[in-house]
C-alpha positions as CSV (number, residue, x, y, z in Angstrom):
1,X,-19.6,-1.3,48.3
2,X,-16.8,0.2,46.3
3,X,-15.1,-3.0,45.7
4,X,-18.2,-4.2,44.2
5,X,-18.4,-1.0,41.5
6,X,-14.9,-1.5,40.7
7,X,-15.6,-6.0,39.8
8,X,-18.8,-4.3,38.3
9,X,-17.0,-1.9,35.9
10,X,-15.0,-5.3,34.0
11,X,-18.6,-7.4,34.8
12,X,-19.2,-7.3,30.7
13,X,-15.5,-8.2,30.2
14,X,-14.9,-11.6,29.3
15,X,-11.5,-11.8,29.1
16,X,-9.7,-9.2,31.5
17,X,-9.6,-9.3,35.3
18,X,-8.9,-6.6,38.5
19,X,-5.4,-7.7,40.3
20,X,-4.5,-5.4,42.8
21,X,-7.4,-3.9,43.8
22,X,-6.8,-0.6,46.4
23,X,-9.0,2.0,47.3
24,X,-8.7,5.0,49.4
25,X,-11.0,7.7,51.1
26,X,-10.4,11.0,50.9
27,X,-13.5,13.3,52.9
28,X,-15.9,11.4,51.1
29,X,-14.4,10.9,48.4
30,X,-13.4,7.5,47.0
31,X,-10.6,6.8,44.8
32,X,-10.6,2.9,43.1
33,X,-6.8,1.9,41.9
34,X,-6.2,-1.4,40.3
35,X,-4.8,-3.3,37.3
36,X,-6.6,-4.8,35.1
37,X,-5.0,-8.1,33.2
38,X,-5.7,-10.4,30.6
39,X,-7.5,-13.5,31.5
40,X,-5.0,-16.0,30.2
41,X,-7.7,-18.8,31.4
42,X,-10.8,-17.7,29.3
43,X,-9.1,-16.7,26.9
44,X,-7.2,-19.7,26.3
45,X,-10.8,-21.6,26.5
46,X,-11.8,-19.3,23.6
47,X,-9.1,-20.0,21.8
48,X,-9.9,-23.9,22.0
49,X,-13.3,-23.7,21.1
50,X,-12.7,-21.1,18.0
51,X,-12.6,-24.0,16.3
52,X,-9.7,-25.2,13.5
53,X,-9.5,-26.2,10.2
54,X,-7.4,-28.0,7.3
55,X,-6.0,-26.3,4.3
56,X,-5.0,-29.7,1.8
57,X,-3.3,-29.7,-1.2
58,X,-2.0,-31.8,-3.8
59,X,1.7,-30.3,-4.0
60,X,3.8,-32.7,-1.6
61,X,6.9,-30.8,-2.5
62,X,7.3,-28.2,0.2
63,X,9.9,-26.3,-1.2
64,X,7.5,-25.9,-4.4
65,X,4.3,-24.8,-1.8
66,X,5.2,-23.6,1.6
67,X,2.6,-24.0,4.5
68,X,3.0,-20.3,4.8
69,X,2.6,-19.2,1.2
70,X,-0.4,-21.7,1.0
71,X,-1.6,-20.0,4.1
72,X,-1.3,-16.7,1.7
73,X,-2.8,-17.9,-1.1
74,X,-5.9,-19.3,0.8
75,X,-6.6,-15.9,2.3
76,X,-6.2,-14.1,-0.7
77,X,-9.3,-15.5,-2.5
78,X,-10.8,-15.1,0.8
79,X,-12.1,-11.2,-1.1
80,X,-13.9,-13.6,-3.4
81,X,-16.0,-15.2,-0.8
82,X,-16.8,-12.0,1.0
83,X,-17.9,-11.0,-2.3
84,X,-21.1,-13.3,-1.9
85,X,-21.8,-11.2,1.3
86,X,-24.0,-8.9,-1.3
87,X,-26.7,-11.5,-1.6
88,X,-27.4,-11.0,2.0
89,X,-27.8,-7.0,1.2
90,X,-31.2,-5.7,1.8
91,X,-30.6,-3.7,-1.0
92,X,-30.0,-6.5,-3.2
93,X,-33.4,-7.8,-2.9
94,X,-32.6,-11.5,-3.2
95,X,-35.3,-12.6,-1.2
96,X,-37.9,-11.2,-3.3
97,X,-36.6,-13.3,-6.2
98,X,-38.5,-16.6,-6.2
99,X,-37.8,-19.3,-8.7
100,X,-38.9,-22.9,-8.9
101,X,-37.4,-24.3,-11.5
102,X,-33.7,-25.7,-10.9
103,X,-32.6,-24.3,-14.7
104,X,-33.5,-21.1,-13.8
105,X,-31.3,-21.0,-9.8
106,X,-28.6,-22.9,-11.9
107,X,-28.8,-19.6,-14.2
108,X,-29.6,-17.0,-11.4
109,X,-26.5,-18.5,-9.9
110,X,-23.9,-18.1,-12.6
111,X,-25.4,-14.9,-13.1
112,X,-24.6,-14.2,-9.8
113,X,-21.1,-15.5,-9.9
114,X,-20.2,-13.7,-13.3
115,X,-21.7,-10.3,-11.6
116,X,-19.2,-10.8,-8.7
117,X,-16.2,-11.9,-11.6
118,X,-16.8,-8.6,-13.1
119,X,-17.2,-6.4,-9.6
120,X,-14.2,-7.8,-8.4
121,X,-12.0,-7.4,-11.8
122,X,-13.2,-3.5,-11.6
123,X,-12.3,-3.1,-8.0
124,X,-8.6,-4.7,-8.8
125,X,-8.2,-2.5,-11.9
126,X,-9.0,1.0,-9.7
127,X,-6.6,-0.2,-6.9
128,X,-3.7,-1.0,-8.8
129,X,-4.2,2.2,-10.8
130,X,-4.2,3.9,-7.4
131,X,-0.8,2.3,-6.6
132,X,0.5,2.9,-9.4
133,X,0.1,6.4,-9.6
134,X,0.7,6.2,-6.0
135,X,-2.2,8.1,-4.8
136,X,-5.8,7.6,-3.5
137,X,-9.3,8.7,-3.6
138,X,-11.7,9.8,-0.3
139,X,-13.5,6.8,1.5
140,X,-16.8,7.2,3.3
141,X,-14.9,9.0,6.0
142,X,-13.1,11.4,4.2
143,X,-9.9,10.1,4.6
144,X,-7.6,9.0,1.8
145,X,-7.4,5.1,0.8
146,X,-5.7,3.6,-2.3
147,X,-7.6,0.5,-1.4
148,X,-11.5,1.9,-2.3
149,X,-14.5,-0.4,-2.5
150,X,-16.0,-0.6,-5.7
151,X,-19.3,-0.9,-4.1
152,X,-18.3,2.8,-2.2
153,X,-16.8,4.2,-6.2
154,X,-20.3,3.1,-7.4
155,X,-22.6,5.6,-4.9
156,X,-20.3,8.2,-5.5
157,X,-21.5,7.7,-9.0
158,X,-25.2,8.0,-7.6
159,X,-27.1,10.5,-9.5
160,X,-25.5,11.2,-12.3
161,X,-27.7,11.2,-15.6
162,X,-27.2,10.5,-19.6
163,X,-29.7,12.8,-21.3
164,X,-30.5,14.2,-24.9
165,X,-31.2,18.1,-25.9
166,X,-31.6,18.7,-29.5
167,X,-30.4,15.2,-30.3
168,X,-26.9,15.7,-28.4
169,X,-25.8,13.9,-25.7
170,X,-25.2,15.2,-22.4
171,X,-24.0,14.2,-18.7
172,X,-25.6,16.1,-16.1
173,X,-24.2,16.2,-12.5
174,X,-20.7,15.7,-13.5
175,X,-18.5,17.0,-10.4
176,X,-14.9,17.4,-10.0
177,X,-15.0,15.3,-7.3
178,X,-16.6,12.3,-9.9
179,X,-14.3,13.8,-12.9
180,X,-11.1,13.0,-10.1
181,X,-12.4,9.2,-10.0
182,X,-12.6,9.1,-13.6
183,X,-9.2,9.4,-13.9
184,X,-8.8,5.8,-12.3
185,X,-10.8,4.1,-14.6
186,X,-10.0,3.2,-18.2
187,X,-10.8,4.8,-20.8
188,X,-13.9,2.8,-22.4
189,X,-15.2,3.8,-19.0
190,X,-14.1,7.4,-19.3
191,X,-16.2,7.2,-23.0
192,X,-19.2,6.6,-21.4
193,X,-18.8,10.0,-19.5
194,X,-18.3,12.2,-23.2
195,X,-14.3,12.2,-21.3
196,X,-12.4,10.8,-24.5
């Protein structure tokens, strides 16, 4: 009965097993010793059916384009792909957007595209101020990062307000938390905020 809690404990593991297996009594009391491995078998059967794929180029000089740096450079437009991951959003609202004309999804689309140009250029400009300055700003857990989100540096922006009072313009809600990420940013940005 024991020996069956213990294979129940790794039942939702898929890829570890119990080797080893020893249990004891002690006036009633059961104690369960065993080692738990990896399962070289299912894993390797994962492994095979994770699928592959084929990076091609048109540089046949290898010293020009190694397999690693072309390795490098594929993942690092990989950000720009998981930049499209905002049209699945709820909070994006794309599938209350219906159009039926093919001009106007052609135009939605590059829309889209230039949006996510423009996010992306933002987000690289903030982080290599951040390294440059070697510092960071707080992410959602508090912690520091010099690697923010722009998406996270834009509802920390959240509630802040332009308004006029006897025709003069004013910013209300203004923390020093928000003034701190201001600093990042460049100063056409800072302009906006009455900073320059």
């Amino acid at each position: 009965m024991t020996e069956k809690a213990a294979f129940r404990l790794l039942r939702k593991s898929k890829y570890h097993q119990i080797t080893d297996l020893e249990i004891t009594e002690n006036s009633g009391v059961y104690q369960v010793k065993a080692n738990v491995t990896i399962d070289e078998a299912s894993v390797e059967i994962k492994k095979r059916s994770a699928g592959r794929f084929i990076l091609a180029t048109n540089v046949l000089n290898s010293e020009e384009l190694t397999a690693d740096s072309m390795l490098s450079n594929y993942k690092e437009q990989q950000s720009v792909e998981r930049g499209f991951g905002f049209l699945k959003d709820p909070l994006f609202l794309t599938d209350s957007v219906f159009l039926k004309s093919p001009h106007r999804i052609e135009a939605l689309g590059f829309i889209m595209g230039l949006c996510l140009l423009v996010y992306t250029l933002g987000q690289r400009q903030i982080r290599k101020t951040l390294k440059r300055l070697k510092t960071g700003v707080k992410n959602q857990l508090g912690r520091l990062t010099d690697r923010p989100t722009l998406r996270w540096i834009f509802q920390c922006f959240q509630g802040i307000h332009v308004f006029r009072t006897q025709g003069v313009k004013k910013i209300s809600n203004l923390t020093s938390e928000r003034l701190h990420l201001l600093e990042f940013f460049p100063k056409s940005c800072q302009a906006y905020y009455l900073l320059t």
